[in-house]
Each structure stands twice: as structure tokens, then as C-alpha cells.
N, C-alpha and C positions, 0 to 999 in steps of 0.2 A: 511929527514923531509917530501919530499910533497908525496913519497911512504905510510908514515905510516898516512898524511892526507887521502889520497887519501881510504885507507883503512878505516881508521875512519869512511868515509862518506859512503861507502858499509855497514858498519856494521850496521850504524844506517837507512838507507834507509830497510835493510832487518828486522829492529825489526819494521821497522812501516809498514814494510807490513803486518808481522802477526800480532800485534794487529789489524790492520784493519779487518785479518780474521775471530778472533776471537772476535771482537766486531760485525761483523756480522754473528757469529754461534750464538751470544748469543741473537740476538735481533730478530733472525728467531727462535731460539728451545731455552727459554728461563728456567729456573732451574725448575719449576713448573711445564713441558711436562709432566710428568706420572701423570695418571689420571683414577682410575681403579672403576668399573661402579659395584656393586652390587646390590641385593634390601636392603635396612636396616630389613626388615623381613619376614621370608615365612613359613606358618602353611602347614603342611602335615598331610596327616588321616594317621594314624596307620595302617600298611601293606600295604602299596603303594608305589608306586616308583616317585623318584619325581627330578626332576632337583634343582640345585643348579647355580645359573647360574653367573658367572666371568667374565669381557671383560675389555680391558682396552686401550688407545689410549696413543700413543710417536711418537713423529715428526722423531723418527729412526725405518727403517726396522727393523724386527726382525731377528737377524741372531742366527740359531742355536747351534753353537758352544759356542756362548755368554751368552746366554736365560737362565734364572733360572726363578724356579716358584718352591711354596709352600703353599699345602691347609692343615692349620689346624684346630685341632680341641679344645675346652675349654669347659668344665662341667659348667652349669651356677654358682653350689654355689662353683666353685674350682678356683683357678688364675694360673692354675698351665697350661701352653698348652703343647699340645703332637707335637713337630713339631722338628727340625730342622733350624734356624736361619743362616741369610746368617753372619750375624754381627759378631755370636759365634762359636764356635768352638764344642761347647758341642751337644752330641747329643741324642734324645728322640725319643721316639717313632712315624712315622710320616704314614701319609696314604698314600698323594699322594704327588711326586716331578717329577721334572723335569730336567735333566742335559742330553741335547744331546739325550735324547729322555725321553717321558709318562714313569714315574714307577707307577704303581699303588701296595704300599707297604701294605700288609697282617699285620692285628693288630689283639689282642684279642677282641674288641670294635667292628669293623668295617668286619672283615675277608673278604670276593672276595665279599663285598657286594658296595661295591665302585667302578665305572668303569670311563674314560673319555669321556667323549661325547662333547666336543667343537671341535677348526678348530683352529689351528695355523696360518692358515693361511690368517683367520678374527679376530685375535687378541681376539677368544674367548678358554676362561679355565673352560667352565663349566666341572661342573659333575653331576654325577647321582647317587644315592643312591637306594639300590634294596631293597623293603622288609620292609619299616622303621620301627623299633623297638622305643620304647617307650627310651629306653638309650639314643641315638642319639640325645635327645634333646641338644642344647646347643649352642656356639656362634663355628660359622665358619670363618676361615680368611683366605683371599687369597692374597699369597706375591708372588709381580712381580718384578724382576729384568731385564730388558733391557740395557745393555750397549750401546754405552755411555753415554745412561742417567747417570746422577748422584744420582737419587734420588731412592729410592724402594721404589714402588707405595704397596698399602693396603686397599685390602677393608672388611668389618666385616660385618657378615649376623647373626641374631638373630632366630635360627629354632626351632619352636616350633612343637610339635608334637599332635594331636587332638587324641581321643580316640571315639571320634564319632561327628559330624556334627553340627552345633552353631544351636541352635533351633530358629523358625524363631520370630520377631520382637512381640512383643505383641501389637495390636492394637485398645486395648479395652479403652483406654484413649482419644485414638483419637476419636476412633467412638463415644465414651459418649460426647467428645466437639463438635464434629458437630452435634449431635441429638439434644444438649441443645441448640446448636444455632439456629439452623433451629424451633425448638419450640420456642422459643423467639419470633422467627420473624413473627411464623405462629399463634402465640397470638396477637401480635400486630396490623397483620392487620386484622385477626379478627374480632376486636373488632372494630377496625375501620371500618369495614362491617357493623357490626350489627348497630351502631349509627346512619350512614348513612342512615340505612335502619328505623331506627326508627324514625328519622327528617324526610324523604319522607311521612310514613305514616299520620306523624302529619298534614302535608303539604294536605295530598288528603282529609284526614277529616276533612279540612278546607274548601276545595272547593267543597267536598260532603254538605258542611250545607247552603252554597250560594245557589247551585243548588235547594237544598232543597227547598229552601226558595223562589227561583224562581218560581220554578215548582206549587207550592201551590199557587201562587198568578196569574199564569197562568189559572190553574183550575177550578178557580173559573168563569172565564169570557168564558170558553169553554165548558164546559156543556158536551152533548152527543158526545160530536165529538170525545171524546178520547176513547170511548168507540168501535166508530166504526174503528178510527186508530191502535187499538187496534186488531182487527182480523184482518187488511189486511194484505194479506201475502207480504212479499219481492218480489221485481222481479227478477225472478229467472236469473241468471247466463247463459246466454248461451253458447253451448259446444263449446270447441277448435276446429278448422277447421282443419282437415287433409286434407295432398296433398301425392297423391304417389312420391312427388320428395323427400318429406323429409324422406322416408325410407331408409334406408342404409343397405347394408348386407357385414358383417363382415366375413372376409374370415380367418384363421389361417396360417399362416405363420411357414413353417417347415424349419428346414436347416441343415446339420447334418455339425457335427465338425468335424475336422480335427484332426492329434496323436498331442499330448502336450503333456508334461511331465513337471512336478511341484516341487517343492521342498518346500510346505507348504506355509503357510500364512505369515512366518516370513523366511529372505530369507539369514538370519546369526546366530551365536552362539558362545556365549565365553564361553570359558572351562579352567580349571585348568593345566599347565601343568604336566605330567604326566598322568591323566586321560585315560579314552577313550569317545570317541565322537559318535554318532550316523548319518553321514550322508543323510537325505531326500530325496529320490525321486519317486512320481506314474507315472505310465502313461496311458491315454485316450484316446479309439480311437472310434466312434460309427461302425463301419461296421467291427472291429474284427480286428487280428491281424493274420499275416504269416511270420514264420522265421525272426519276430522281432527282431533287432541289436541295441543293447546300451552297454556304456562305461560311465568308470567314467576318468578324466582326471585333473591331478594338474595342475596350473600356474605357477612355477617357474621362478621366473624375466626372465618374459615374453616367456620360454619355456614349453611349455605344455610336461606332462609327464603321460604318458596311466597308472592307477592302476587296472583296470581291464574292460574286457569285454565278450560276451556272444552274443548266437542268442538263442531265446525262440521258437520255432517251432511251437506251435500252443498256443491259450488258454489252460490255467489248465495245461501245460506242466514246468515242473522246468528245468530253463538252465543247462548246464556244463559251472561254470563260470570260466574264465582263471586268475587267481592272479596274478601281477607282482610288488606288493611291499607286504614285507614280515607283516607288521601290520597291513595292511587291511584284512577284513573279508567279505563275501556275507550274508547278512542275510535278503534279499528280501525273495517274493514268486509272481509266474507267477499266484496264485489265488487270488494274492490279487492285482492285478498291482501294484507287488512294486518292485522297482530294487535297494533297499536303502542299506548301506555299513557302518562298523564301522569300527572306525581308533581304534587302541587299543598303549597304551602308548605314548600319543600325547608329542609333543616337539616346540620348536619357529620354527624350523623349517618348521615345518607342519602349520604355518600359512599362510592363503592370500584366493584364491578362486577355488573352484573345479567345475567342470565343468558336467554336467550329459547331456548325450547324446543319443537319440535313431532314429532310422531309421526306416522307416514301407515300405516293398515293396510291401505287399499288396493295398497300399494307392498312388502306383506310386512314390515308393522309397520318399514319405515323409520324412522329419526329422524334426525336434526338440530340441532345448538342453537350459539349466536351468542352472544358477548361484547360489552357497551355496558358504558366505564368514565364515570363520571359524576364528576366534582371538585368541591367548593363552595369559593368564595370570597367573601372580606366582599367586594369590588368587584371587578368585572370592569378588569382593568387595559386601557388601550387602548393597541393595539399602533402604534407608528411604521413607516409603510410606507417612508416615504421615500426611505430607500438601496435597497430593492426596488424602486420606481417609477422613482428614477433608472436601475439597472442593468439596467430589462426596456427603457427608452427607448433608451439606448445602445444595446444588441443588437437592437431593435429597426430605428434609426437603419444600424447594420454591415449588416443582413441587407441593408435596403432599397439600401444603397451597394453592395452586391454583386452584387443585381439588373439594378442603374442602370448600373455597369460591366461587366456582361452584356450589356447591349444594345446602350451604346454602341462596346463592340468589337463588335458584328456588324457594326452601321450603317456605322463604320468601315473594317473589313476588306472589306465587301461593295461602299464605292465605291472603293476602293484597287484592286480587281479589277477591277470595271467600269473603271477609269480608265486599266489596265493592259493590258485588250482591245481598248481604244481603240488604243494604242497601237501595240500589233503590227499592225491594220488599218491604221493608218499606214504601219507600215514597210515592208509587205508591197505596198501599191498602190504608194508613191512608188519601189520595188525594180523594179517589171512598166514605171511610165513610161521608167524611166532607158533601160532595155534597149531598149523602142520605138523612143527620141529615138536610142536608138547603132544603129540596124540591124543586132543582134547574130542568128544563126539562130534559131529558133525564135520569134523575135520573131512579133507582131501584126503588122508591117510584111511579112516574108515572106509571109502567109500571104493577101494579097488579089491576085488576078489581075493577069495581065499585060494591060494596056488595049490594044486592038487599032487598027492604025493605020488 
């Protein structure tokens, strides 16, 4: 008895140490680990090559011998997919699998136009499609098996195929509502001008008829005097004083520039994967150039990698450029100072920042180098202008209002004065007849001879 105790108590001591192990596998990598990362949709133009891109993350290494993977394919109006299934047995037509290493399997659909382009060993499964044919539309699935996970992870990509480019946004709504707004606004204050300006006027022909009224009851008790205030001239203004200190003499200011090299006004670009991209770069130097030296260089988490370089030997000289990755291209020219490069079938890879670089030895080994950050996306998303169109219309609309009641207050104010000079020539003759008609001294009347009898 205390043998088969004693045993007893072994037995149950070793089942609770594996549940403890296994209640701590389960609460570190819990049933829900697989977790496979697609886009939900990606449009492709017709005859283009385009990534398809699969990743997927589990709390267990990937071990080779264990690993399954399957990309299939489904016609959108069919249910029917062309794959192989880990679950069944049955088997169909399938493109691409995975058992202990890449197959990429030849279909009538698909034939060697399917290749792999991810990393096993960043848990990514993309592919690439070469060529895309209008067929190819349809739903994509990518099935991951990782033992010991337990679960097979699945993601489903919706590919649509273009036949030519989304035409861009129509903006003729928008521009109609900020014209109408900005008209609104440019009526309203308007009119609010004009009122204002017609209350002013009522205001001076008010105090034009005081004056008036004034002046005439002045005239009467001054006689000749205004006659002769009347010729004297102003006293004239005396001229500004110059000093030779206040001369100044303006000298121009030369300086000549130093080599720079540029990569445009905009110093990034997002592109399509699969595309190709244009990379930017001139270069400036004022006093010329000799056996100029430039490269372009990738950043790869944080290791720079040379895609090509070159010496330009004088102006108007085209380099021998040296290539060292196979999708970059030269497509500069030493007459136009441009040392710019196109990436051709870009990839996520090719994201992050390139680097342009040149040297002038004519310049005392000068150098230079310029920043282009490059982004890849499955689609270019297209931006909505709209509330930009509306609010450049509107400011648009304000400036032009601003102008308009620029003008029309001069236009205004200019016969309000004229109308105002009128005026006083009025008051000023009708002032000289009064005094005539009364035979006051220095009158007109005084001043003609005594007719002889």
C-alpha cells in the first residue's frame, strides 16, 4: 500500500505539471494566433504586372517541413475555386502551393504568368502576376497552414482588372458653388457700398446748403474784399532741402553658387505597386563643371545600397553610366543637367528613401546629395478636391469683391467731388451777381465810367 501511495502521488504531481504547461502555452499563443494580412481589393490596368501581396503573423516559427500554403483562384460569377484544400482530399487545378518548397503550378488560366516574389522568411507569400489579362479578374485566397498552430489562417483579395485609367473627378459642381457663393457675398456687400455711399452724399449736401447759406450772408457785409482775395495767389510751397548726406549709392551685390543638386519642388511620390517610377535629380554649378561624379543610392534599414554611378567629363558630355540593380535605368542627359533614373516594376520593397549624390572637383571636390522618399501602394487612392475648389472659389470670389468695391468707391467718391466743385462755382457766381443787382462798393456796377453828357 504505501508503494502504490507513493506512486499515486507521482502520478498526479506529473499531470499537474503539464496542465500548468499547457495552460501556459495557451495563455502565451492563444487559438486565435494566425492572422493573415491581405488588401480586401486591388485594381490592376490591363497588361501590367502587379503584386498580389499575402503576410501573415503566429507566435510559432515557421518550420519548413511543416509549412503549407495555397493561393487560389475563383471567377467572380462561379463558386466553384480552382485550389487544392488542406481539409479534402480532392484535388483541382491549382496555381501556386507550397509543400517543403515554392511550386508555382502551370494552368490553362494562368500558364508561367505567375511567379513568387515574397520572403519566407518575413512571413510574406506574395505573388506577382505578369501581363494581366482581363480573365484574371476575380477573388484570390491565400491559405496558411503553420503547425502547431491549430487553426489555417485565410485571407481573400477582390482583383479587379481596369481596361484603362478612372477619369479624373468632375469639378464643375463645385466650382458652380463657390462662384454662387462668392457672388452672394460680392452682392451683398455691394450694395452695402453703394448705400453708404449714397447716406454720405446726402450728409455733404447738407452741409454744402449751411455753407451756402453762410457764405451769402457773409458777402453781403464784405463787398470788394473778396474780389481782391479772390486773385491772390497762394503762397507758394518752398522746395525740399537737400543734403549730400542723404545720397546713398547702391552698390549690387554678386555671389556665385556653389554645385547643388535637387530633386524638384516636391521631395516624394507615391506610385502603384508594380508600376514604374520616375526618379528626380538636376544639378547646378555657376563656374562649370569637370569629371563630375554622381550616384544614386537606396537606404535599406539603414544600409545604403549604390544603384548606379558615373563621372560626366565636361559639359554637353553624356556619361558611361555603370548599373548595379537590374530595374533601374539612366535616362538623364549631361545637357540638360539631369542625372535622373527610372525604377521599372516597382515593389514594397523599393520603398523608403534614395539618396542622389554628386561631387565637383572642379569646385575643390565640392559635394552635394538630395533626398527623394518614394511610397508604394496597392492603389493610388484619388484625392476629393472639392472643399479645396469650393474654398479657393470663395477667396477667390472675396478678393475679386474687394477689387470691385475698390473701384467703385473711387468712381463714387470722384463724382461726389466733382459734384461738390460744381457747387461752390455756384455759390460763388450767384454770391458776385447778388452784390452787382445791390450796388454795394466794389461792385461791377462801380467800376464802369461816368457817361458824359
Amino acid at each position: 500500500m504505501p508503494i502504490l501511495s507513493h506512486f499515486g502521488k507521482t502520478q498526479w504531481a506529473s499531470a499537474l505539471k503539464l496542465s500548468c504547461v499547457a495552460l501556459m502555452i495557451f495563455l502565451v499563443c492563444p487559438v486565435n494566433s494566425m492572422d493573415v494580412l491581405v488588401p480586401p481589393q486591388i485594381n490592376a490596368l490591363n497588361g501590367t504586372d502587379v503584386r498580389i501581396p499575402c503576410a501573415f503573423t503566429s507566435c510559432y516559427k515557421l518550420d519548413p517541413s511543416k509549412f503549407a500554403m495555397n493561393w487560389t483562384y475563383q471567377e467572380t460569377s462561379n463558386s466553384t475555386e480552382e485550389m487544392s484544400t488542406f481539409l479534402q482530399n480532392v484535388f483541382f487545378s491549382k496555381f501556386m502551393t507550397y509543400k517543403n518548397k515554392i511550386t508555382p503550378l502551370k494552368s490553362s488560366r494562368f500558364g508561367d504568368r505567375v511567379i513568387f516574389s515574397g520572403n519566407l522568411d518575413k512571413n510574406d507569400l506574395t505573388i506577382t502576376i505578369l501581363d494581366v489579362q482581363l480573365t484574371d479578374e476575380g477573388i484570390y485566397k491565400c491559405y496558411v497552414r503553420n503547425p502547431p498552430d491549430r487553426i489555417q489562417g485565410l485571407g481573400t483579395i477582390q482583383f479587379i482588372v481596369l481596361t484603362e485609367l478612372p477619369p479624373p473627378r468632375d469639378s464643375t459642381i463645385a466650382v458652380a458653388i463657390g462662384a454662387s457663393v462668392g457672388g452672394i457675398l460680392a452682392l451683398l456687400i455691394l450694395s452695402m457700398v453703394v448705400v453708404k455711399c449714397i447716406r454720405r452724399h446726402k450728409n455733404q449736401e447738407l452741409i454744402s446748403d449751411e455753407q451756402k447759406m453762410e457764405e451769402e450772408g457773409k458777402a453781403d457785409g464784405e463787398g470788394g474784399t473778396e474780389e481782391a482775395t479772390k486773385h491772390t495767389p497762394p503762397p507758394s510751397t518752398p522746395p525740399l532741402a537737400t543734403h549730400p548726406s542723404m545720397r546713398h549709392l547702391f552698390r549690387g551685390v554678386w555671389y556665385a553658387q556653389a554645385l547643388e543638386v535637387n530633386t524638384g519642388k516636391v521631395h516624394f511620390v507615391e506610385v502603384m505597386n508594380g508600376s514604374s517610377v520616375l526618379l528626380p535629380c538636376t544639378y547646378t554649378s555657376c563656374i562649370g563643371i569637370k569629371n563630375l561624379y554622381f550616384n544614386w543610392q537606396f537606404k535599406d534599414n539603414g544600409t545604403l545600397v549604390k544603384l548606379c554611378e558615373a563621372i560626366i567629363p565636361a559639359e554637353g558630355v553624356e556619361p558611361n553610366v555603370k548599373i548595379y540593380h537590374e530595374r533601374v535605368e539612366f535616362v538623364g542627359s549631361s545637357k540638360q543637367n539631369n542625372i535622373s533614373i527610372l525604377l521599372h516594376n516597382v515593389t514594397f520593397e523599393d520603398q523608403g528613401e534614395y539618396i542622389c549624390f554628386a561631387r565637383n572637383p572642379k569646385e575643390k571636390e565640392r559635394n552635394h546629395s538630395a533626398i527623394f522618399t518614394l511610397y508604394v501602394v496597392d492603389e493610388l487612392k484619388e484625392v476629393d478636391n472639392t472643399l479645396t475648389i469650393i474654398i479657393v472659389s470663395v477667396l477667390g470670389g472675396v478678393i475679386g469683391l474687394i477689387i470691385l468695391i475698390m473701384v467703385v468707391k473711387a468712381v463714387v467718391l470722384a463724382v461726389l467731388n466733382k459734384v461738390q466743385e460744381k457747387n461752390k462755382e455756384c455759390l460763388v457766381s450767384s454770391s458776385g451777381n447778388d452784390n452787382t443787382e445791390n450796388g454795394l462798393p466794389g461792385s461791377k456796377a462801380d467800376s464802369k465810367p461816368t457817361p458824359k453828357a
